[in-house]
C-alpha positions as CSV (number, residue, x, y, z in Angstrom):
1,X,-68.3,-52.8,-137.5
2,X,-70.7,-54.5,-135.4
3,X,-69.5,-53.1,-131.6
4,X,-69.8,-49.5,-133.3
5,X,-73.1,-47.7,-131.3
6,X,-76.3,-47.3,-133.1
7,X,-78.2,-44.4,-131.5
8,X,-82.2,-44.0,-131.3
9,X,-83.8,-41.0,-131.0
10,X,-86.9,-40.4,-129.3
11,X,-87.2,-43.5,-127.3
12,X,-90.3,-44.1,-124.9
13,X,-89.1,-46.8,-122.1
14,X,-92.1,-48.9,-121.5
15,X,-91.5,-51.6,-118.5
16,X,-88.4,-51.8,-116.5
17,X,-86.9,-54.9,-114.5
18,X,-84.0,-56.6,-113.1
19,X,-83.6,-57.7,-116.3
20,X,-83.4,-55.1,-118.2
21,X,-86.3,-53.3,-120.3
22,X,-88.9,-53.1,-122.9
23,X,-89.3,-50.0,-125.0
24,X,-90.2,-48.9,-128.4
25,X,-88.3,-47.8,-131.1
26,X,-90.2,-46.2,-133.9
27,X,-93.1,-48.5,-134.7
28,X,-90.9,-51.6,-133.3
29,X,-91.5,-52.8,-129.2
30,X,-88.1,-54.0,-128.1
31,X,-86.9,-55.9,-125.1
32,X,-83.2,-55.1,-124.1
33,X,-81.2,-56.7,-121.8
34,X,-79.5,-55.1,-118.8
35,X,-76.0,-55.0,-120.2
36,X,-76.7,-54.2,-124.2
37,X,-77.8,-50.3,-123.6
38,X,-74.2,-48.2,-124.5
39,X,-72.8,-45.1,-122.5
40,X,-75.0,-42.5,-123.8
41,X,-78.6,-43.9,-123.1
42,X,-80.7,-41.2,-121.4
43,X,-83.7,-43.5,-120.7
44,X,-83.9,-44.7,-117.6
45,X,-87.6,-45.8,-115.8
46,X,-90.5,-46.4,-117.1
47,X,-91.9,-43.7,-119.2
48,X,-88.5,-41.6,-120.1
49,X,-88.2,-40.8,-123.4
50,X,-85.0,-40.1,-125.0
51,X,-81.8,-41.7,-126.2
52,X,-81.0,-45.1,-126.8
53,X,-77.4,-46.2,-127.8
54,X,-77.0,-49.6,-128.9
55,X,-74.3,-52.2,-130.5
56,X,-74.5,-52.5,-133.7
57,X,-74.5,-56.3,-133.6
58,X,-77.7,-56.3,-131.5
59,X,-79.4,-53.8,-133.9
60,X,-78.8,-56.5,-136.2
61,X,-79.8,-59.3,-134.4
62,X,-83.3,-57.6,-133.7
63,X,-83.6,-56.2,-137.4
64,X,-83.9,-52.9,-136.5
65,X,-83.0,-49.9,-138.6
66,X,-79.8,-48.9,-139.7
67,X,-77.7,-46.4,-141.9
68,X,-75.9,-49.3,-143.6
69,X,-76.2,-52.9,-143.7
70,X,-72.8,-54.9,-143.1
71,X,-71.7,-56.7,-146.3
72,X,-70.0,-60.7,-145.8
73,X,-66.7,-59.4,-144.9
74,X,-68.0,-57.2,-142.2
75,X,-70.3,-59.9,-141.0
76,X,-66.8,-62.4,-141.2
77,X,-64.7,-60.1,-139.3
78,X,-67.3,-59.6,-136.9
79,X,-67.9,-63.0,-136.2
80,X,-64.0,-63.8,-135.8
81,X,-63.6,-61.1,-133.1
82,X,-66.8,-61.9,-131.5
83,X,-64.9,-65.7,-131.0
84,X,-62.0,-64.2,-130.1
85,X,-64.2,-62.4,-127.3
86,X,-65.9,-65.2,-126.3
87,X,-62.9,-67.1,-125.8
88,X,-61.1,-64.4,-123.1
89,X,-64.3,-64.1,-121.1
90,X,-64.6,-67.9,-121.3
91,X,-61.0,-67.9,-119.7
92,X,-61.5,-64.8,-117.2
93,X,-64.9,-66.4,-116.1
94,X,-62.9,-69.7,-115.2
95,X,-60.7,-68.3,-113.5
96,X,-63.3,-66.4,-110.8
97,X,-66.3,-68.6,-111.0
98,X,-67.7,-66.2,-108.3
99,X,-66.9,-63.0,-110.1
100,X,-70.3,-61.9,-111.6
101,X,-69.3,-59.4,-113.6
102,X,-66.9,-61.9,-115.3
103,X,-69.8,-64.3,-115.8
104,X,-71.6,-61.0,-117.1
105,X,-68.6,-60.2,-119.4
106,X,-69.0,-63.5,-120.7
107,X,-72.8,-63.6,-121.5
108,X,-72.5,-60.4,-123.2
109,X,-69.7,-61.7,-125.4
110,X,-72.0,-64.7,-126.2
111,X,-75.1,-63.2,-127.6
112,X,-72.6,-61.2,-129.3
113,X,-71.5,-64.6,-131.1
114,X,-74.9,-66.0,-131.4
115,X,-75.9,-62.5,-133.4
116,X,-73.2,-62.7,-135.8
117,X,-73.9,-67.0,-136.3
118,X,-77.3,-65.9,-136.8
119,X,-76.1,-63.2,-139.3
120,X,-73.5,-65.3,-141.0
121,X,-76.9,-67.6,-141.3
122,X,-78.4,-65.5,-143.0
123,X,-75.8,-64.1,-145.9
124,X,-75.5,-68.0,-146.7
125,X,-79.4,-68.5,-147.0
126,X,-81.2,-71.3,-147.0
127,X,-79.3,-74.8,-147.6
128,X,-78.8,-75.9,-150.9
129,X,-80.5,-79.4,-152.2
């Protein structure tokens, strides 16, 4: 399922921000945002090398390796909780406009929707003429 963790081994963290931070995976450079990494991420600052976990549906949404490709009723599924998600953040965040990890819930629940659109994108291909 797409929330499941991917982990990276052997990591190198390149730059750090506020934002979050660019590192590379394998041959692949890869900016992640503040709030993607997963409890179990070991790196850190710049120039730690180590773990990286990730969701699976931003694994996907970068292209980056995996064990297993989701097939159209994983990528379905996902995208139908990942609405569901967006929705209760959407309401939570209304409710305390000034609560910023509310508005953070809510960001991370919609990149988690635009991944799986993107994905559902792509298992339909290209538009027919």
């Amino acid at each position: 399922m797409p929330e499941t963790p991917v982990t990276f081994e052997d990591v190198e963290l390149i730059e750090a921000d506020g934002l979050g931070f660019t590192c590379r995976i394998g041959n692949e450079r890869v900016f992640v945002g503040k709030y993607v990494p997963l409890n179990g991420t070991t790196i850190r600052v710049s120039g730690d090398r180590g773990l990286l976990a990730l969701p699976r549906w931003f694994v996907e949404q970068q292209g980056l390796p995996v064990s297993r490709r989701m097939d159209n009723q994983d990528v379905d599924a996902w995208w139908a909780a990942a609405t569901l998600r967006v929705a209760a953040a959407k309401e939570v965040a209304e409710r305390s406009p000034s609560d910023a990890d509310a508005q953070a819930a809510l960001d991370r629940a919609t990149a988690e929707l635009a991944a799986a659109m993107a994905a559902r994108a792509r298992r339909q291909g290209p538009p027919r003429r």
